[in-house]
C-alpha positions in Angstrom: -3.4 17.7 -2.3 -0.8 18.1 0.6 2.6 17.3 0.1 4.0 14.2 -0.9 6.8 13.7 1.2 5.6 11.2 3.3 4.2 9.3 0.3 7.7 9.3 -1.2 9.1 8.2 2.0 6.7 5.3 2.0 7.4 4.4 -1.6 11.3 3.9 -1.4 13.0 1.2 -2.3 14.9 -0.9 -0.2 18.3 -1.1 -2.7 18.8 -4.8 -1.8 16.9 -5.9 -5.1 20.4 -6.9 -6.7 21.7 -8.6 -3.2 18.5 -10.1 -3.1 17.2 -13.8 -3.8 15.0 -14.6 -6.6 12.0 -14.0 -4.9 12.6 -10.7 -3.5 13.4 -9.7 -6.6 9.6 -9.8 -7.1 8.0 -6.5 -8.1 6.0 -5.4 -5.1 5.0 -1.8 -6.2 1.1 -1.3 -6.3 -0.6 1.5 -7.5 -4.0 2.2 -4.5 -6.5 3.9 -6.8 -9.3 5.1 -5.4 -12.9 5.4 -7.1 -15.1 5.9 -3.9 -16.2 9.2 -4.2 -14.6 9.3 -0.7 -11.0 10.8 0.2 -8.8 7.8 1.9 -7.5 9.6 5.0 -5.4 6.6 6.3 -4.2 3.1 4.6 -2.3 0.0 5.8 -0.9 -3.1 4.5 0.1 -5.7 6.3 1.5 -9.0 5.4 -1.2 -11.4 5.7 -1.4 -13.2 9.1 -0.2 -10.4 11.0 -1.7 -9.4 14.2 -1.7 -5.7 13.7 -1.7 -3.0 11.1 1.6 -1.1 11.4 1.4 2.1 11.0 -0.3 4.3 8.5 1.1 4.3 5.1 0.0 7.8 3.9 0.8 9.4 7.5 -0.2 12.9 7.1 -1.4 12.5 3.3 -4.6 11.5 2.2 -5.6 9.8 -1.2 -8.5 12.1 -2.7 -11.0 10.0 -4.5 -10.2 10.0 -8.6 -6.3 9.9 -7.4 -4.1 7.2 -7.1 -0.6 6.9 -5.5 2.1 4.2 -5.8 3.4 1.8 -3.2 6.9 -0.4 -2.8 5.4 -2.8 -0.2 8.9 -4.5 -0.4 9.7 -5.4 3.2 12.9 -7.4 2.3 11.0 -10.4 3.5 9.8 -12.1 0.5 6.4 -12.3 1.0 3.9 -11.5 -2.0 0.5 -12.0 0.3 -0.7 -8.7 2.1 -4.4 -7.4 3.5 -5.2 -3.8 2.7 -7.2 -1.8 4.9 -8.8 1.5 3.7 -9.8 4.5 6.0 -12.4 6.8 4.6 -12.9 10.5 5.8 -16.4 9.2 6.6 -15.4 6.8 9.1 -15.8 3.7 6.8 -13.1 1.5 6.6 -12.7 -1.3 3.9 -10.1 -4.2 4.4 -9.3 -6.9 1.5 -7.8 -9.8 2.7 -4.8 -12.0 1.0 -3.7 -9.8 -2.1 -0.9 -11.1 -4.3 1.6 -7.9 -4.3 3.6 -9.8 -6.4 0.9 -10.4 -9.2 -1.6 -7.5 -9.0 0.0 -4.6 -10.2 -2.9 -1.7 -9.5 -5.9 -2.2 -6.7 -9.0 -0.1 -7.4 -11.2 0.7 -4.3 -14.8 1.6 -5.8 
């Protein structure tokens, strides 16, 4: 597997969990397993309602299939509803709409 360092950039926390309100106090750290058989080679998350995907969570890093890989999707805005969207070495691409971050605590692709 490459390095992680982009993964661990993506996964940091904010730090404004104790300034925060209540609700961005919310847990919004999901672990993206994946159980394709396929290697994820690109993933957003966007806050539901958003026009566009961002930019590519993993960045150079891909998420072999059998491995998993944890992700603060804290944005300091508060909001717990977020569409995934799964690139697959294949060219297949899989996008879930309107999951609760702030509930669901791992999300299996299969």
């Amino acid at each position: 597997m490459r390095c992680a360092n982009t993964l661990k950039a993506a996964v940091f926390g904010l730090g404004l969990l104790g300034l925060a309100s209540p609700a961005l106090a919310l847990d919004r750290k999901v672990t993206i397993v994946n159980q394709t058989g396929y290697t994820i080679v690109e993933f957003y998350g966007s806050n539901t309602g958003e026009q566009d995907w961002q930019e590519d969570i993993l960045g150079e890093d891909m998420l072999p299939t059998g491995q998993s890989v944890v992700i603060n999707f804290d944005d300091a805005s508060g909001y717990c509803m977020f569409d995934f969207k799964a690139v697959f070495d294949d060219g297949d691409e899989l996008e879930r709409e309107g999951i609760n971050i702030c509930e669901v605590g791992t999300f299996t692709y299969q």
